[in-house]
C-alpha positions in Angstrom: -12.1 20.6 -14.2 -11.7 22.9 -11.3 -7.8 24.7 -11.1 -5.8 22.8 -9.1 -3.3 24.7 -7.2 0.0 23.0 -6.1 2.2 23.9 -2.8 5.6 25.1 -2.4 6.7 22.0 -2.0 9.2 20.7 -4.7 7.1 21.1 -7.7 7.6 17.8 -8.8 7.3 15.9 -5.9 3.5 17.3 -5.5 2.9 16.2 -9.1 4.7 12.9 -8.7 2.0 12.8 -5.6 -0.8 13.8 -7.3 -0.3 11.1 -10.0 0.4 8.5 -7.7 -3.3 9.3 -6.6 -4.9 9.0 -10.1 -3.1 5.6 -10.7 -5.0 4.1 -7.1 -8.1 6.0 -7.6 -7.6 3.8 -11.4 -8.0 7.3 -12.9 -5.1 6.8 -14.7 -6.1 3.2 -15.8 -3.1 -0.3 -15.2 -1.3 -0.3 -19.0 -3.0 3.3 -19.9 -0.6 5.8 -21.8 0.0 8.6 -19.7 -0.4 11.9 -22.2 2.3 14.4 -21.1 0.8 17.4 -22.9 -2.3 16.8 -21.4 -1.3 16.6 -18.0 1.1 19.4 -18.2 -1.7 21.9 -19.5 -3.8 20.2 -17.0 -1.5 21.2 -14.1 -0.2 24.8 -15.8 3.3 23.9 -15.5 6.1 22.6 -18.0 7.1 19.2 -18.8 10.2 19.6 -17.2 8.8 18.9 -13.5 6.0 16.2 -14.9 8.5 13.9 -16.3 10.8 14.4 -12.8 7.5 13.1 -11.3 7.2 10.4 -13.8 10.5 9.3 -12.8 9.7 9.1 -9.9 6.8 6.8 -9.8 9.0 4.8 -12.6 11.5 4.0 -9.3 8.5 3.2 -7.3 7.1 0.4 -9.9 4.2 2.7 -10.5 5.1 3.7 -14.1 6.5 1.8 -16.8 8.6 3.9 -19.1 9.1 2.8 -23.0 11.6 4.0 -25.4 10.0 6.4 -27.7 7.0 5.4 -26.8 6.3 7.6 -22.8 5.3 6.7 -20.1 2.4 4.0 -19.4 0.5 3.0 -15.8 2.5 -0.3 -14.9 0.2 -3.3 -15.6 0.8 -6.2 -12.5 1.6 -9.3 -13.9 0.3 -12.5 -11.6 4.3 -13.4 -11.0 4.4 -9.5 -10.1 1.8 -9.9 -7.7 3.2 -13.6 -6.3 6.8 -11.7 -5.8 5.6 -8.7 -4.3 3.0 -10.8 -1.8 6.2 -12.9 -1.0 8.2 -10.1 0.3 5.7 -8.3 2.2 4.9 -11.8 4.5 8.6 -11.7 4.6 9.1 -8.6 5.9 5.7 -7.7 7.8 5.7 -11.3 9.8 9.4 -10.6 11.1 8.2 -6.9 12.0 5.0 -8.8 13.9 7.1 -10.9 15.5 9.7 -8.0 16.8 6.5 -6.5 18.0 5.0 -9.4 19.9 8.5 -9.8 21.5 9.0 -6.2 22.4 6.2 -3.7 22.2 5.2 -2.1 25.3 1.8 -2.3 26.9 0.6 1.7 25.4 1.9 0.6 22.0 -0.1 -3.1 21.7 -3.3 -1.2 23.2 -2.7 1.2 20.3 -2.9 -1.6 18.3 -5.5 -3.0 19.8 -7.2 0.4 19.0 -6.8 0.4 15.6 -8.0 -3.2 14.8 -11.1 -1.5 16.4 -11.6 0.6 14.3 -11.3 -1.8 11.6 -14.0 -3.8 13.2 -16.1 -0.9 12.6 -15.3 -0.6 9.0 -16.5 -3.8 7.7 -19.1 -2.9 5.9 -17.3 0.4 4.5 -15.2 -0.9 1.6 -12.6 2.2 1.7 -12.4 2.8 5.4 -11.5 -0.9 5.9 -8.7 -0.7 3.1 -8.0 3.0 5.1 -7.6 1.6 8.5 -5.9 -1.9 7.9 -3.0 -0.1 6.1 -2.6 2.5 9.4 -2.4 -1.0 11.2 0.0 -2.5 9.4 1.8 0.5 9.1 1.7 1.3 12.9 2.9 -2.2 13.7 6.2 -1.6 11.4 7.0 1.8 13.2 6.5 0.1 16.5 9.5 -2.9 15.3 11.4 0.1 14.5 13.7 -1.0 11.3 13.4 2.2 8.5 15.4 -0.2 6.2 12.3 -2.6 6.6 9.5 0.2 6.3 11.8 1.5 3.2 11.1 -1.9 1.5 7.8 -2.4 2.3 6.1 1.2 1.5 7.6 0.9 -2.0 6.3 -2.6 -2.0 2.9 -1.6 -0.6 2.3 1.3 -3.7 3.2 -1.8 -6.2 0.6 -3.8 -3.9 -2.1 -1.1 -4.5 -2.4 -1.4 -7.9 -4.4 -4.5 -7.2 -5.1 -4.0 -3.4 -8.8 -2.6 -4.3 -10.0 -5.1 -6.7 -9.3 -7.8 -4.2 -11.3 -6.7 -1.4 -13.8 -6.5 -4.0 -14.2 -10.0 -3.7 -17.0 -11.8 -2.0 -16.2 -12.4 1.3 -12.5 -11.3 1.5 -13.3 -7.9 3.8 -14.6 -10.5 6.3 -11.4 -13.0 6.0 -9.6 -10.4 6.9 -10.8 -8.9 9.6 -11.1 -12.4 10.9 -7.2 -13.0 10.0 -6.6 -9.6 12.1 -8.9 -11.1 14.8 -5.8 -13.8 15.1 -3.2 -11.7 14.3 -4.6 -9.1 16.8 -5.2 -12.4 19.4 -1.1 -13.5 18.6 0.1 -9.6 19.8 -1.7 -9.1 23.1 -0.3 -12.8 24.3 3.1 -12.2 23.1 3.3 -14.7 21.2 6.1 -14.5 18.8 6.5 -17.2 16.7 2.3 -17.6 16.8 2.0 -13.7 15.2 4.6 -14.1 12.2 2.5 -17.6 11.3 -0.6 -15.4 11.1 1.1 -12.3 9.3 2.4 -15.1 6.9 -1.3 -16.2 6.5 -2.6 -13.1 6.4 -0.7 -12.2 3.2 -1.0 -15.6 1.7 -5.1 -15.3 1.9 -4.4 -12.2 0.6 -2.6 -13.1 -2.4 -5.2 -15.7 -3.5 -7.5 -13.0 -3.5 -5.9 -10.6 -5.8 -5.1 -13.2 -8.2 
């Protein structure tokens, strides 16, 4: 494997992020024992910063750590995934609605923009996942509540354990695009109540699929 050479940034912060990559890639496999010698030589550094970064991903529901036993890849349960799916239509559909309600003009046709975009990317697998997180993501910033975007970006990482294997299904790239066509359609006539319904949907659809 090629050297891989790490930033100034806080050492363990760049491993925490570097591992957080391996787990969505499903490099580092759901339930898969996470070797701590091997990573360390892997990386040329101690153990010291690799178990700050597995504590790390620990706090974000990535990693699952078991007494005397290390550190594993967190396997999703189905109740996981029903909880975390509840949450998220929770919390995204009130940011939709803020947005409907309140966005300017510039920021829905940068909306518009990226749902666009995503219209292009229906028949790429990974710049369709890409694109419809910068949407959902965009629309949070836009309702403007960090304690919100706290809860759902640590929500999200849990979500992406799973996120990829559901837009493996037949069809489901498709359903949601067309869910974003409404969504989308709900925004630009700023209409409130009609977006968080179709958020709520959104996520629901969603949540069948990943099961």
């Amino acid at each position: 494997m090629a050297e891989i050479s790490l930033s100034p940034r806080a050492l363990y912060e760049e491993v925490a992020e570097l591992l957080r990559q391996r787990i969505f890639n499903r490099e580092l496999a759901p339930g898969s024992w996470i070797d701590e010698l091997k990573l360390a030589d892997e990386y040329g550094i101690s153990r010291t910063p690799l178990r700050e970064a597995l504590k790390v991903l620990a706090t974000e529901g990535l990693v699952t750590m078991k007494v005397r036993r290390g550190a594993y890849v967190t396997e999703v349960s189905d109740s996981d995934l029903a909880d975390v799916y509840h949450l998220l239509a929770l919390l995204e559909s009130d940011a939709a609605e803020v947005v409907a309600a309140k966005a300017t003009d510039a920021q829905l046709m940068e909306l518009q923009g990226l749902h666009n975009e995503l219209e292009k990317a229906v028949n790429n697998r990974e710049r369709f996942f890409e694109v419809n997180e910068a949407f959902h993501m965009r629309l949070l910033e836009i309702a403007s509540n960090r304690w919100r975007d706290q809860m759902v970006a640590d929500l999200r990482k849990v979500m992406k354990l799973n996120r990829h294997n559901s837009l493996l299904k037949s069809g489901r790239i498709e359903e949601s695009l067309a869910e974003h066509r409404a969504i989308m359609a709900a925004l630009v006539a700023r209409d409130a109540a009609n977006t968080a319904q179709r958020m709520r949907e959104h996520f629901k659809n969603g949540l069948e699929a990943a099961a």
